[in-house]
C-alpha positions as CSV (number, residue, x, y, z in Angstrom):
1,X,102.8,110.2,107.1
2,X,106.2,109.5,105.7
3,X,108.4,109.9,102.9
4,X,110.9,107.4,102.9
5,X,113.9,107.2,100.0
6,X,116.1,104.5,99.4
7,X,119.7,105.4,98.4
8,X,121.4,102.6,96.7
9,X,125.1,103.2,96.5
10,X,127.5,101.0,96.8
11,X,130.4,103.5,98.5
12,X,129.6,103.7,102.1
13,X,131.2,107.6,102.1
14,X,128.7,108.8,99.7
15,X,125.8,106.9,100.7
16,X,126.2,108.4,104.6
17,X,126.6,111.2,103.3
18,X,123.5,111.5,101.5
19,X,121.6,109.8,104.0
20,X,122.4,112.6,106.7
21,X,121.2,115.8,104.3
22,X,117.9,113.6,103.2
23,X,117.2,113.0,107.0
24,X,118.3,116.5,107.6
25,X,115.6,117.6,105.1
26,X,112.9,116.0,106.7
27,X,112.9,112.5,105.0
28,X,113.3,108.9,105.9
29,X,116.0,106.8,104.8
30,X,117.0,103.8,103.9
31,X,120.1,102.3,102.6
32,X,121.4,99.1,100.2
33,X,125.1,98.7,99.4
34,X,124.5,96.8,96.1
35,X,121.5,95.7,93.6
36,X,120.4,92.4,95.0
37,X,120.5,94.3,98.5
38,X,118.6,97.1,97.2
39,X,115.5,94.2,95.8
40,X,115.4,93.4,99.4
41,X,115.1,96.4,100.9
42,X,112.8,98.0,99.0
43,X,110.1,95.1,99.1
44,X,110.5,95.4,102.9
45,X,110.4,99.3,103.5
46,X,107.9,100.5,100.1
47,X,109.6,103.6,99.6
48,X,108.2,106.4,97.0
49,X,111.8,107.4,95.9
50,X,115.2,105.7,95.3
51,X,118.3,107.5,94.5
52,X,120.4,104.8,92.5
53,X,123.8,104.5,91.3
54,X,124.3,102.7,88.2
55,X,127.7,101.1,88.9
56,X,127.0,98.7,91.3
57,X,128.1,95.3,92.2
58,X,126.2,91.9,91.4
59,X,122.9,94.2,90.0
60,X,123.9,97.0,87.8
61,X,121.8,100.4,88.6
62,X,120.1,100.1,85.0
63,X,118.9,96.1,85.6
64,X,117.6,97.5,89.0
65,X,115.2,100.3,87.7
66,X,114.6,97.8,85.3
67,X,113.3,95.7,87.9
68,X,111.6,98.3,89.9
69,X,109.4,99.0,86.7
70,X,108.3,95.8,86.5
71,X,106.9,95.6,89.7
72,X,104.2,97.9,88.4
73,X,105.9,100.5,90.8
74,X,105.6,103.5,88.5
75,X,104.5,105.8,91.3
76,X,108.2,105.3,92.7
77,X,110.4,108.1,91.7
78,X,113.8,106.9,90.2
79,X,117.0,110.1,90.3
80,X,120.1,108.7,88.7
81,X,123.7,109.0,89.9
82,X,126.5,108.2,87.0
83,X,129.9,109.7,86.7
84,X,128.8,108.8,83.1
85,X,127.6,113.0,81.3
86,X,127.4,111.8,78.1
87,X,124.4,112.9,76.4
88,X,123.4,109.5,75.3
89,X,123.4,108.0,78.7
90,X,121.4,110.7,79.9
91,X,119.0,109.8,77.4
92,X,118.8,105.6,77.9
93,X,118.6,106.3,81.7
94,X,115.7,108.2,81.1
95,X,114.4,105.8,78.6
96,X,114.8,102.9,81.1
97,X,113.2,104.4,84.0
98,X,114.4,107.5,85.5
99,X,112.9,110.6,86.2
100,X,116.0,112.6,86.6
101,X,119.9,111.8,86.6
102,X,122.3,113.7,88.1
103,X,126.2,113.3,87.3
104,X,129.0,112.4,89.4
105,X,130.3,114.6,91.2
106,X,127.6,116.3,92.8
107,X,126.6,118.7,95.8
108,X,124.8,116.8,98.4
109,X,122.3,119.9,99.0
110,X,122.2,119.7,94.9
111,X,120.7,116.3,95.3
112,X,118.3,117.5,97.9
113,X,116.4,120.1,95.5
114,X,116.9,117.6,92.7
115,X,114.7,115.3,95.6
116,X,112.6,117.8,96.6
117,X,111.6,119.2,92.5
118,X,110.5,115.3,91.6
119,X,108.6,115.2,94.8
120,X,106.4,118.1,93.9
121,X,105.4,116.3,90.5
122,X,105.0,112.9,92.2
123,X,104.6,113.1,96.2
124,X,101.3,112.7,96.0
125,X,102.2,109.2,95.3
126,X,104.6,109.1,97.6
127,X,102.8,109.9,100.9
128,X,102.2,106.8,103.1
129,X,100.9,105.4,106.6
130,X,102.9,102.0,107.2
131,X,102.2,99.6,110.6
132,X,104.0,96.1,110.7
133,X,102.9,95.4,106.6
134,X,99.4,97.3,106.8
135,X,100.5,100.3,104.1
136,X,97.6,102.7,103.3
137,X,98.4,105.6,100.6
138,X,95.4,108.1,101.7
139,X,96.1,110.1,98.1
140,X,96.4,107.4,95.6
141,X,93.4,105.1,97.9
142,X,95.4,101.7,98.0
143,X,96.1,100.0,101.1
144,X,98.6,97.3,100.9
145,X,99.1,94.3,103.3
146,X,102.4,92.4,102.8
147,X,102.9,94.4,99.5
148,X,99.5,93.0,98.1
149,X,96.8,95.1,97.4
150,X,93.6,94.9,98.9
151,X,90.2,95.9,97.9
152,X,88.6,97.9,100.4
153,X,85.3,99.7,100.0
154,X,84.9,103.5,100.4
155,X,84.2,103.2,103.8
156,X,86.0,100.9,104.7
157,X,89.3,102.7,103.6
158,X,88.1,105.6,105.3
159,X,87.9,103.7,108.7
160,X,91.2,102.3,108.2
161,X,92.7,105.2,107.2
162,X,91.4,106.9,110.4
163,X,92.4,104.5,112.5
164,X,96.3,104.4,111.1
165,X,95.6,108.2,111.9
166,X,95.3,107.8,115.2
167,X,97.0,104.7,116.1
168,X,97.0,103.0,120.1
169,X,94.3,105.8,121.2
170,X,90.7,104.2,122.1
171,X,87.7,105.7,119.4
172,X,84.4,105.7,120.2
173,X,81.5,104.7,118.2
174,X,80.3,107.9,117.8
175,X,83.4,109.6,116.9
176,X,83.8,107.0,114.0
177,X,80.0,108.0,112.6
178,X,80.9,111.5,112.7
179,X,83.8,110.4,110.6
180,X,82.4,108.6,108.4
181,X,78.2,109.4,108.7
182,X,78.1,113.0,110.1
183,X,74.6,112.8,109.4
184,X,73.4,109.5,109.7
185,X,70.8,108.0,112.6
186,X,73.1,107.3,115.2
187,X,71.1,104.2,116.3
188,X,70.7,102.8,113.2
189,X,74.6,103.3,112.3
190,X,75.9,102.0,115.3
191,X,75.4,98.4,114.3
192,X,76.8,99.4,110.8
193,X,80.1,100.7,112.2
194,X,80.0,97.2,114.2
195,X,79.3,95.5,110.5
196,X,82.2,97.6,108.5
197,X,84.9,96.7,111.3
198,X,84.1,93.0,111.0
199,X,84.5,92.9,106.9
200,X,87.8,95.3,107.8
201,X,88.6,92.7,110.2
202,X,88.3,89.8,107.7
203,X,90.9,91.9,105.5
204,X,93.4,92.9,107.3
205,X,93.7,90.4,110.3
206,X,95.7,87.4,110.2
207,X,92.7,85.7,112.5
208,X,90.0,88.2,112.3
209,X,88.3,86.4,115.5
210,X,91.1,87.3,117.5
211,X,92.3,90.4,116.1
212,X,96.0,92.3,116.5
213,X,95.1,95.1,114.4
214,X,91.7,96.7,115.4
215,X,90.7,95.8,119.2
216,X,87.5,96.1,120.7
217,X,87.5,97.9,124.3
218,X,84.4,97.1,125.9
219,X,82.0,99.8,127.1
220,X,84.3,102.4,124.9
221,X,84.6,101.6,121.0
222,X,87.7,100.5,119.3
223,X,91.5,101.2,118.8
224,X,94.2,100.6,116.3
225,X,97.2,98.6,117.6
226,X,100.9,100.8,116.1
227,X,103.2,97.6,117.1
């Protein structure tokens, strides 16, 4: 699992130092020095949180969170940074977007509780497994391949989500039934576990008859490739 934040700031001083008490605290980071920067790197890297200034260059901070809502990315937590305290700015950041906002100057380690108290309203949301474009989010039950959604069945998302568990180790047929029949006729269900990796395969695989993502090793069951 991982909890990654993008900090969009566009002076380099403040966003290193930021990055080094959120990694410090246990998250990952990544970084954008300006608005259209920031569109980039957060289609590549699907955080849950972004930390954004609102004085930036060539994409303003409020066109930005703008833009992340429209993305139907409501599950990402937005915290503000503005050397702007009126009250009324306070107010049309939250209106816009943002689920807390924090003024100029600040306490990095008062930026890490700030992180940590929307994270326990919305990390839920934010916890994720991610392997070259395959993103599966266990609590909210979406997996996402190249930032499209895909439509998995029950167990099928379980299998997946086992397998991105336990990536590069071999799994045996029967370990996958107890996962995902503990009860079942185990030579009845081993042809279904067969039949749920091959519609898995069709999803998820670029050519599901050669497949990168879930291998076959012969005589022993199957494994996950974590490239």
């Amino acid at each position: 699992m991982d909890q990654t934040i993008l900090i969009v700031e566009d002076d380099k001083m403040i966003r290193e130092l930021v990055s080094i008490y959120l990694e410090k605290a246990g998250y990952d980071v990544v970084e954008a020095a300006d608005g259209e920067e920031a569109k980039e790197v957060f289609m590549a890297n699907h955080p849950c949180m972004v930390v954004l200034d609102l004085m930036l260059p060539k994409l303003s901070g409020e066109e930005f969170c703008t833009w992340v809502r429209e993305q139907e990315r409501n599950e990402v937590s937005i915290i503000m940074l503005s050397a702007k305290a009126r009250t009324e700015d306070k107010i049309n950041g939250l209106k816009i977007g943002a689920d807390d906002y924090i003024v100029k100057p600040f306490h990095p380690e008062e930026l890490v509780a700030h992180v940590e108290a929307v994270l326990r309203r919305t990390g839920q949301y934010c916890q994720k497994i991610t392997y070259n474009g395959l993103c599966i989010k266990p609590r909210k039950g979406e997996v996402l391949l190249f930032d499209k959604k895909l439509k998995l069945t029950k167990h099928e998302f379980n299998l997946l989500y086992h397998f991105m568990e336990n990536p590069n180790i071999v799994i045996t047929r029967e370990a996958l039934l107890e996962q995902l029949y503990p009860y079942a006729d185990k030579m009845v269900m081993d042809r279904t576990i067969d039949a749920h990796i091959k519609k898995l395969r069709g999803k998820i695989e670029r050519n599901p008859a050669s497949p990168s993502r879930i291998k076959t090793v012969r005589g022993m069951g199957y494994t996950f490739v974590a490239e």
